[in-house]
N, C-alpha and C positions, 0 to 999 in steps of 0.2 A: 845058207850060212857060209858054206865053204866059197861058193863063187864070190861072194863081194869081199870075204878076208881073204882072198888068192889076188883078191885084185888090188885092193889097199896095202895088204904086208901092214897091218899096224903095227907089230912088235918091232920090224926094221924100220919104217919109214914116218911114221907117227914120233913127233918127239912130245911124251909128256913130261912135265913139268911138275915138280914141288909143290909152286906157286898154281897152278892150274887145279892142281888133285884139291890143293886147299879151300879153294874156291868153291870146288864141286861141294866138296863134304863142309864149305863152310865153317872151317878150323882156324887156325894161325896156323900158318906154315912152320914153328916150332915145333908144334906136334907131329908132324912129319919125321921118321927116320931116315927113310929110304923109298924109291918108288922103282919097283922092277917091273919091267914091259916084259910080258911073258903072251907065248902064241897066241890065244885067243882073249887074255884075261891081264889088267894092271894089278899088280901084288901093291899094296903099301903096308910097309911097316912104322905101326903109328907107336910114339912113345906111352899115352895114356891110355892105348886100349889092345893092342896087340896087333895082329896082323890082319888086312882089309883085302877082298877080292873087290873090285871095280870094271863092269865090262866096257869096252871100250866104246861101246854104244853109247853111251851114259856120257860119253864128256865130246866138248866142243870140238876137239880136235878128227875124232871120228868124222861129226857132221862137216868140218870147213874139206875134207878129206875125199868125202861124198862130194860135193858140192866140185871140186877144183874138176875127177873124175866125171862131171855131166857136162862143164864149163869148155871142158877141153875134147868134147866128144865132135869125131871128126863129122861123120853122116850120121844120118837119121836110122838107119840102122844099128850102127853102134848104138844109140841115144837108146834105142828100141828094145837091145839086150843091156844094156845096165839098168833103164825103165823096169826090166823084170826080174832084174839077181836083186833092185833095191824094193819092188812090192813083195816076195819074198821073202827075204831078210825079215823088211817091216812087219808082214802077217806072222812070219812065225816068232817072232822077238818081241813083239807088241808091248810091253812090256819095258822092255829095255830103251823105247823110244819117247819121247818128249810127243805130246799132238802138235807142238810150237815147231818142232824137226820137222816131222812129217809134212805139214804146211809149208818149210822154207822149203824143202826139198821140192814137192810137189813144185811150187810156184817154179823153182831152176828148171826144173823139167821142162815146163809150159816155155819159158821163155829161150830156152837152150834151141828147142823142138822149132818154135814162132823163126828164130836169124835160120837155121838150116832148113827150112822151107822156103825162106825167101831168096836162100844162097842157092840152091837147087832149081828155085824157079826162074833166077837171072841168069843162071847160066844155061839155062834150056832156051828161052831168049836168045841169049846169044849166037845159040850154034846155028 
């Protein structure tokens, strides 16, 4: 857990949204008080029911989050230790994750992993 939220910072770098949490929970964004990003967990304070814990697992932004982190991964080594802080994560949170996540993730994986194999083997070519 802690390796991939030391890596993400979702409370600093994650911006959620009113309109995002509404979606999730499927409300109108009226019922919404407030949305506190807090270290590991989104607080929402709802007018018609009280106060919400939401992990941050659980929302889109998590996932585009994950995704930007494999996207921008320099070598295949890098790829190879984020590959294992997110199986990880996924195993022990299972739960907290979508199979539809899982699946987009895996597929980033595959095709992050496919261009720095081919980046790695034009440049052995090359030299």
């Amino acid at each position: 857990m802690i390796a991939l939220f030391r890596r993400i910072q979702p409370s600093k770098k994650l911006r959620i949204t009113v309109r995002s949490i509404a979606q999730f929970l499927k409300i109108n964004q009226n019922l919404i008080k407030r949305v506190e990003s807090w270290a590991y967990v989104v607080f929402v304070h709802r007018r018609d029911k009280g106060g919400l814990f939401i992990s941050y697992r659980r929302l889109e932004e998590w996932q585009n989050a994950i995704a930007h982190q494999i996207q921008t991964c320099p070598t295949l080594s890098q790829l190879s230790q984020l590959k294992t802080s997110i199986q990880y994560d996924t195993r022990k949170f299972k739960k907290q994750y979508l199979q539809k996540t899982l699946d987009f993730l895996n597929q980033m994986c595959i095709e992050r992993q496919d261009v720095l194999e081919m980046c790695e083997s034009s440049n052995s070519i090359a030299s």
